[in-house]
C-alpha positions, 0 to 999 in steps of 0.5 A: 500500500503507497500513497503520493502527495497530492492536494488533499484537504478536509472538506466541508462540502462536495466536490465542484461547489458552485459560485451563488450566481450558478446553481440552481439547487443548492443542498447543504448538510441535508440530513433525514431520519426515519423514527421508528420503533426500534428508535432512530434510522438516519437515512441521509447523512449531512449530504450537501450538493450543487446543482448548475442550470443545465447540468446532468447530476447522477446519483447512485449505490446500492438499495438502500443507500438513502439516494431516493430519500435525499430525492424525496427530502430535495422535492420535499415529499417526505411522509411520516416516519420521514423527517427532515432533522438538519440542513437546508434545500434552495431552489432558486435561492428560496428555501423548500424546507419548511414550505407550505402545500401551497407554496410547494404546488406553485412549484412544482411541475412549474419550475420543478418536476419529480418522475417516479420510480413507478409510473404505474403507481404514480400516474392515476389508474382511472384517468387518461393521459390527457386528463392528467395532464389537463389537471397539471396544467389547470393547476397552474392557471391554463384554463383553454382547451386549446392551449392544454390541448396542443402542449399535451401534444407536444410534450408526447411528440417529444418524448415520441408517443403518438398524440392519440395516446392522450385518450388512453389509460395507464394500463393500456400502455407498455413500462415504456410508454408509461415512463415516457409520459411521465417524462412528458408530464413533467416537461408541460411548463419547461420547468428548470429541474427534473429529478427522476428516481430510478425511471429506468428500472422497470424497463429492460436494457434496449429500453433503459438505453433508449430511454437515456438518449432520450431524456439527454437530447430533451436536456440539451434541447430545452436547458433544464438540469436533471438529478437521476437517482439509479443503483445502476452505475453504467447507466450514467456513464455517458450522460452524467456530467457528475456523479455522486456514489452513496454508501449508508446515508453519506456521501462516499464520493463526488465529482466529474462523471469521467473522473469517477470512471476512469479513477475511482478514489474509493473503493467503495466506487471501484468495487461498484464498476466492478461489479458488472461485466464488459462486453469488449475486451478480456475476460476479466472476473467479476468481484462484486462487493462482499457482505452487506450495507450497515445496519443504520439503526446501530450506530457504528464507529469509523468508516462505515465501509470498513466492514466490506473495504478490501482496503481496510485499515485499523484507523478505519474502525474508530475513525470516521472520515471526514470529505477530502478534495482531492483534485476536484473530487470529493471522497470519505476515505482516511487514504486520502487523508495525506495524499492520493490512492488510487482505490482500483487496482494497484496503488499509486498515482492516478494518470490526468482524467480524461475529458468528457465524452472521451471514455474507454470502449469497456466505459463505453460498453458499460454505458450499453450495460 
């Protein structure tokens, strides 16, 4: 085990902090817990993140990882026994912690958008599309029917279901179709964010495929951010500009999507590339990661990754780690305490990253998963 000096310094946020001038979401020490019988689950962790008009934010880990709940704490949807306990969410530099039903409806949809994991149990089983959507826009002050009518149209056309689908019903459309409108309904006012929870997991891998080209040339068409939240890490290999692994509520790692790829700085993010095959290149064996996420009802000392990390170290049991910027890129792991480690394979320095778009072909076979 070496490590090489580098600029590594504790940090108190995420990688790639933006100037107030540009972000358009701004999370700071979000933290969420679950009360319970068997007492308190902190499911999201002091997580702070910023997001840039336009820009394409992953979000990814294993079930259970808090990914959809720090979704839900953003969009402020949270149900009992969920609860917000610390931090702050801004949306265009107004607070939505603490926001009224009525003052979150002005938003949402508006300016911002929520696609579920489930279409099917998110859109309205007895209404038609069309009918959903004319609820939508009604709700934010379109009363003509031609107007409703046209956009409802249009959005479809985007997302490529013909227009006649508006007079069908959920049931009547594939997994597929039913993302897709739900896609469109969230684009009806052009809002400037979407958050999307796992949309692509009922689909199969053509789909799930079609799907992100799709949702990525509607991004660039019309300029609204996206926060995608998937436990799919090859989904957002291509289509990401950043990418955020999470591990027991917390932040593991943080930054340029290529960055995180092509040199992940821990091990937890490495044994998560790990986990899937290529389909280029030599056989490689697949390791996965051994073992099973905390249990976050009991409260453990140290990294909570010490338990499963191959690269565990004894400080690593009593010593939680804090974030450390290591060029760029935000990563919780006492490695990078004192220099950068390549948590991959091998240790040593880590070669420059590439730059956007210029991946490997096993990157680019992962991103076809």
């Amino acid at each position: 085990m070496s490590s090489v000096p580098a600029k590594a310094s504790a940090a108190s946020g995420p990688a790639g902090q933006l100037s107030p001038a540009g972000r358009i979401l701004e999370v700071r020490d979000l933290s969420v817990t679950y009360e319970m019988e068997r007492g308190a689950i902190s499911a999201v962790d002091k997580v702070s993140l910023d997001v840039a008009p336009g820009e394409f934010v992953g979000i990814v880990g294993e079930s259970g990882c808090g990914k959809s709940t720090l979704l839900f704490a953003i969009a402020q949807l949270l149900a009992p026994p969920a609860a917000v306990t610390g931090g702050s969410v801004a949306f265009q530099g107004t607070s939505l912690v603490g926001m009224t039903d009525a003052q979150l409806a002005a938003v949402r949809w508006k300016d911002l958008s929520v696609v579920m994991q489930s279409a099917m149990n998110a859109l309205n089983p007895v209404k038609a599309i069309g009918a959903q959507f004319k609820d939508a826009m009604r709700a934010h002050g379109v009363r003509s029917r031609t107007e409703i009518a046209e956009r409802s149209a249009e959005v479809l056309r985007m997302v490529g279901i013909d227009p006649a689908h508006l007079k069908s019903y959920p049931h009547q459309l594939s997994g597929g179709m039913r993302q897709r409108s739900m896609i469109a309904m969230a684009m009806l006012f052009t809002p400037e964010l979407i958050i999307m929870d796992e949309p692509t997991s009922a689909l199969d891998v053509v789909a799930q495929r079609s799907l992100m080209v799709q949702i990525k040339e509607l991004q660039q068409q019309l300029g609204f951010a996206v926060v995608f939240v998937t436990h799919d890490m090859s989904l957002v290999s291509n289509f990401s500009d950043r990418l955020m692994v999470m591990y027991a509520g917390q932040v593991a790692e943080l930054g340029v999507t290529r960055a995180v790829f092509d040199s992940p700085l821990h091990p937890y993010s490495a044994g998560l590339l790990e986990a899937f095959p290529s389909i280029r290149g030599p056989k490689v064996a697949l390791t996965g990661i051994p073992g099973s996420p905390p249990d976050l009802s009991r409260p453990q000392e140290g990294c909570r990754f010490a338990p499963r990390c191959p690269k565990v170290m004894d400080r690593c049991r009593t010593t939680p780690p804090p974030l450390y910027q290591v060029d760029g890129t935000s990563v919780r792991c006492l490695l990078h305490e004192h220099g950068r480690f390549r948590s991959g394979s091998g240790s040593g320095p880590v070669p420059p990253t590439a730059a956007p778009g210029t991946g490997t072909p096993a990157d680019e076979a992962r991103s076809e998963h």
